[in-house]
N, C-alpha and C positions, 0 to 999 in steps of 0.2 A: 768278567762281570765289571759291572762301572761300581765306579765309587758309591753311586745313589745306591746303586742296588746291593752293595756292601753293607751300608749301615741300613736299610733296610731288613736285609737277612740278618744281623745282627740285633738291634733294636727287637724286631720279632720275638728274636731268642731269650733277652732279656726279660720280653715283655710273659713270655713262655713259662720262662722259669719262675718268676714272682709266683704267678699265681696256678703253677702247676698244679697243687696238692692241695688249694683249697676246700673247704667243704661245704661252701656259701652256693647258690645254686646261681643266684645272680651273678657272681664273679665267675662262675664255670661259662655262663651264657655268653659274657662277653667272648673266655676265650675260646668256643666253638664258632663265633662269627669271624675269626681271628682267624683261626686253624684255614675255615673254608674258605679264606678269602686268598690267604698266603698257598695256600695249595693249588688253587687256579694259576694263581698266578705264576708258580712254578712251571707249570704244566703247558702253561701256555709259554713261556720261555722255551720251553723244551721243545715245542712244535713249531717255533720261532728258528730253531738250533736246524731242528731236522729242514724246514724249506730253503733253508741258508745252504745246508749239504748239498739240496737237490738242484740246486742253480735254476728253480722253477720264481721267474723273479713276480709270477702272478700270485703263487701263493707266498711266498716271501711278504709282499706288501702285506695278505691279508694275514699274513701270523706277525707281523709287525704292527698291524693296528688293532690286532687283538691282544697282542701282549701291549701295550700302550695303556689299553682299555682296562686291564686287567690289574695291571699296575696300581693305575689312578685309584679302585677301585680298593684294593687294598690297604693302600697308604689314606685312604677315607676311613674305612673300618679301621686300621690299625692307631690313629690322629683319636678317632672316638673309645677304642680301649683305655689308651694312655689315659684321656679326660676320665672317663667311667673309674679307673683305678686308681685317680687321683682322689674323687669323690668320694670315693669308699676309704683311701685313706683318711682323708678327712673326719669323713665322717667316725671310724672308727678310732681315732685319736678325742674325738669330741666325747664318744661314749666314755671310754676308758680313761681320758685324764692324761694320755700316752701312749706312744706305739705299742701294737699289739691287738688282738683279736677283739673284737666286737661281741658285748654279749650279747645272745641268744633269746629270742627269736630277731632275725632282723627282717624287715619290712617284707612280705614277698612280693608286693608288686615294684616294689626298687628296681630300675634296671629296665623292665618291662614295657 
C-alpha cells in the first residue's frame, strides 16, 4: 500500500472511531456515506490486486482506473465527513459552553 493509501486507511479509522457510537441520526448519516464510499474503494483495490495476478494487462488498466475513480471518490466523501464533524463540533461546543454532547433535540434537517 502507498503512503496516501496508509493515511487514508487510517484517517478513516479515526474518523470511525469518533463517531462510532453516536446517537445523532445526522452524524450516523455522515458515517454510512463514509463506510460506503471506503468499502468500494477497498473492493475495488482488491479487483485491482486480482488483474495485477492475472497478468491480463486490458483489465489491469480497467481495475486501475476504477480503483483511481474509486479512490477520488472517497477521499471527497471522507474531506466532507471531516468538515460535517468539524460543524457538529462546533456547533455542539456553542450549545454547551464546552466539549461535549449537544442538547436534545438537535435540528433534523442538519446534515440533510
Amino acid at each position: 500500500m502507498s503512503t496516501d493509501t496508509n493515511l487514508n486507511a487510517e484517517l478513516y479509522k479515526m474518523v470511525r472511531k469518533e463517531i462510532k457510537n453516536t446517537h445523532y441520526p445526522q452524524i450516523r448519516k455522515v458515517m454510512d456515506r463514509l463506510d460506503i464510499a471506503y468499502s468500494d474503494w477497498i473492493n475495488q483495490m482488491s479487483k485491482l490486486s486480482a488483474a495485477t495476478n492475472a497478468g491480463s494487462d486490458e483489465n489491469m488498466v480497467d481495475a486501475m482506473r476504477n480503483t483511481v475513480t474509486s479512490m477520488a471518490k472517497y477521499e471527497k466523501v471522507l474531506d466532507s465527513a471531516v468538515q460535517d464533524l468539524r460543524m457538529w463540533r462546533n456547533l455542539f461546543t456553542k450549545w454547551s459552553g464546552h466539549e461535549g454532547p449537544a442538547p436534545d433535540p438537535l435540528p433534523s434537517t442538519f446534515l440533510e
